[in-house]
N, C-alpha and C positions, 0 to 999 in steps of 0.2 A: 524659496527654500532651496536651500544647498542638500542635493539628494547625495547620500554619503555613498563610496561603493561598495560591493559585496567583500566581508570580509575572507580570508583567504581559509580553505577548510584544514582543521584541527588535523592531527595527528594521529596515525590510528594506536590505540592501547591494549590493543589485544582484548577488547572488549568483550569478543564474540569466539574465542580461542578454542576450537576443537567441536565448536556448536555444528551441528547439520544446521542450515536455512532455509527455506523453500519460499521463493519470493513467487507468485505471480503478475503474470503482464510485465514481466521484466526486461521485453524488449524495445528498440525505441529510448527515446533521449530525454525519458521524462523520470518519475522518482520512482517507479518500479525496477529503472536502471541503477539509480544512482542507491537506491538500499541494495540492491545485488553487489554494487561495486565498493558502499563502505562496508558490507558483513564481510567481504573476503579478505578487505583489508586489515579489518580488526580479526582475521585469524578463522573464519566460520570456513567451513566449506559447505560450497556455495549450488542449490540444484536452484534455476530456470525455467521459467516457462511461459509461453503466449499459445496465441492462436494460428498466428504469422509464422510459418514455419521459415522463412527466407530471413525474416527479420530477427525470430529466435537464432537460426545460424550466426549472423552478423554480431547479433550477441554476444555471443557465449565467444566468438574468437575477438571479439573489441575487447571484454571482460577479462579473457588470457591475458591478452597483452599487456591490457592496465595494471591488474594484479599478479599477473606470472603465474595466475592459479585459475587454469580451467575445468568450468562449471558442468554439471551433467545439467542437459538442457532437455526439456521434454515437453514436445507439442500439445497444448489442453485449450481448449474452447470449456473457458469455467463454466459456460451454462450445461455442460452437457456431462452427469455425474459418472458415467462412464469412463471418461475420461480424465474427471478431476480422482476418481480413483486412482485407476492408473498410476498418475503423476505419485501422489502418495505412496504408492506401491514400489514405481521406481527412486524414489528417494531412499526405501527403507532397503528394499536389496540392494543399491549401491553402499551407503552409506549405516546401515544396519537399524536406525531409528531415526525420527525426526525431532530435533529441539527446539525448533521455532516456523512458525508460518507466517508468512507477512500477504495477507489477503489484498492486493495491491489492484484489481483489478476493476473498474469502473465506467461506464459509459453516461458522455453528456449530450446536449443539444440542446435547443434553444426553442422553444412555441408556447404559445399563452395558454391556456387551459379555453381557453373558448376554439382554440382549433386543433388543439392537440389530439392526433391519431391511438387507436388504441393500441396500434403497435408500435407509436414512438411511446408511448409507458409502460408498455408490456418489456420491451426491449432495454431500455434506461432502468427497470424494475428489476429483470434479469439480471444483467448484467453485475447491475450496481450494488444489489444487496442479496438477492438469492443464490446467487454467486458466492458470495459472501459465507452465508449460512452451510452454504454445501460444501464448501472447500473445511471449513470450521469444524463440521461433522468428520465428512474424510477422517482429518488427522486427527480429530482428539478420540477418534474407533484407532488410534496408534498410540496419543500419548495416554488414556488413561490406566491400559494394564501397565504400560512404563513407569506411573504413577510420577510423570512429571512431564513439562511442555509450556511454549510460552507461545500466543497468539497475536500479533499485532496489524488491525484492522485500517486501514486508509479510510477516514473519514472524511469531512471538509466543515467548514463552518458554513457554509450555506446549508446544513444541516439545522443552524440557529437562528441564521438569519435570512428574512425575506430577500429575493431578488426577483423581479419580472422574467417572465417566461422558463422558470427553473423548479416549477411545481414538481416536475419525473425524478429529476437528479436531487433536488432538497430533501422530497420525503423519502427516495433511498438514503441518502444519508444520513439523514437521522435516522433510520429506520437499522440504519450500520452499528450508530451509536448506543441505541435501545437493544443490541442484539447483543456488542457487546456486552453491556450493563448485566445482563438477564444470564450471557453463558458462563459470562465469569461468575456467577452466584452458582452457577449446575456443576462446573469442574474444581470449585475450589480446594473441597475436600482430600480430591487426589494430587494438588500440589499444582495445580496448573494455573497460568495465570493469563488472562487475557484484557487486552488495552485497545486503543485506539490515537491517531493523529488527525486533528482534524487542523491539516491547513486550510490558509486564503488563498493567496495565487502563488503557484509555483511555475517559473515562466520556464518554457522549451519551445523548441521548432513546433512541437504536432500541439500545442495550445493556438499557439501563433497564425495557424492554417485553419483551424476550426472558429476565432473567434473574433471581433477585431479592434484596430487598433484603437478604436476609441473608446470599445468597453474596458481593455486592458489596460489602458492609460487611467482611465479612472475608479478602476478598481484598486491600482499600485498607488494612485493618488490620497487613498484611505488612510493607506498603510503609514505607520508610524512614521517608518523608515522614506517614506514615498519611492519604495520599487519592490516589486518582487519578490518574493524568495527565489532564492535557488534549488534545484530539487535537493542538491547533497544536503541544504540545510533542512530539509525535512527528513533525509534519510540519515541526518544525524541523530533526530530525536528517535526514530524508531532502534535505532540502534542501542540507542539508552533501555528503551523499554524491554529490547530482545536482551539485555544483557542481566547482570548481577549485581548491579547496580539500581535498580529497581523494583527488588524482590518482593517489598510490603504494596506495590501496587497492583491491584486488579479490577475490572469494569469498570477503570478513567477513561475518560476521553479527552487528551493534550493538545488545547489549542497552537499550534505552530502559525501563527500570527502575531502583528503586531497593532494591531487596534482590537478593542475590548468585542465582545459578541452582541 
């Protein structure tokens, strides 16, 4: 099979034109980057943030340079609501309100459930989906007296589908996806709308470190296309959802793959 290559990324449309953003886990080379760097190109301005404060810096001056438009960056460990406050807080005094949250943040690893620690699921659980909920909370205690707001959650299809030793990360992700479904019925009233992406593989450096080449070859192998996604083509779709262009939709979850679930 002749694997075709990545096509070259779209054009920005001012999609996201005067939106506030608040991507977390935005730093690093993977799609919590690449949604921070198409919202700013489509026009958002852009707030940042990890837990890595050395790697948020790097960020936020990679992100200037690529878009001319630098980001307020602000250091948040999502598990800890203290701080995913905070981040909320500084978004709304820089920027006066928040229009969109992109809940990017996620942790994986790999053990079968016959050996699996309580702290590799407590951790993966954290991370992955409570994290999730509490960032979700944060902001929508902003958008709902705003009486508008758009949420879009990272999910993945191992959400749907079985994989060995991926019990921690699967039942957070669905667990992302069932969260969406559920908030978006609680805020719909006040105009707010909340989504999800659930890719397959989106390939970067810090996937490539964590997992290897022969599970990543055969999982690209599935794939329609037989390679990877690229992150921007995942943070294209999110950008679709963050935008106006997707207003009748709320508690989907958008497969960004190319083989069926």
């Amino acid at each position: 099979m002749t694997i075709p290559p990545p096509p070259a990324p779209p054009a920005p449309r001012d999609l996201l034109a005067d939106k506030v953003v608040v991507v977390t886990a935005a730093a690093g080379t993977g799609i919590g980057y690449a949604t921070a760097q198409r919202a700013a190109q489509e026009g958002a301005q852009v707030v940042i943030s990890d837990r890595h404060e050395r790697r948020l810096a790097e960020a936020a001056e990679r992100l200037a340079t690529d878009t001319g438009s630098a980001p307020l960056a602000v250091p948040c460990d999502v598990t800890d609501q203290v701080q995913i406050d905070a981040l909320m807080d500084a978004a709304v005094e820089q920027h006066g309100r928040i229009d969109v949250l992109v809940n990017n943040a996620g942790l994986g690893g790999t053990a079968s459930v016959v050996d699996m620690t309580d702290e590799q699921w407590d951790s993966v659980i954290a991370v992955t989906l409570t994290s999730c909920f509490k960032a979700t909370r944060a902001a929508l205690r902003h958008m709902v007296p705003a009486g508008r707001g758009i949420i879009v959650n990272n999910a993945s299809v191992i959400g749907w589908r079985a994989q060995a030793g991926q019990a921690h990360y699967a039942a957070a992700k669905a667990g992302v996806m069932a969260l969406t479904r559920c908030a978006a019925l609680d805020v719909a009233e006040h105009g707010i709308r909340i989504n999800a992406v659930a890719p397959s593989i989106a390939m970067h450096p810090f996937l490539a470190k964590v997992t290897t080449d022969e599970l990543l070859e055969h999982l690209a192998a599935q794939e329609a296309f037989g390679r990877p996604a690229e992150p921007w083509e995942v943070a294209t779709v999110i950008a679709f959802l963050a935008s106006d262009y997707s207003t009748y939709m709320t508690g989907e979850v958008v497969s960004v793959s190319s083989q069926h679930p």
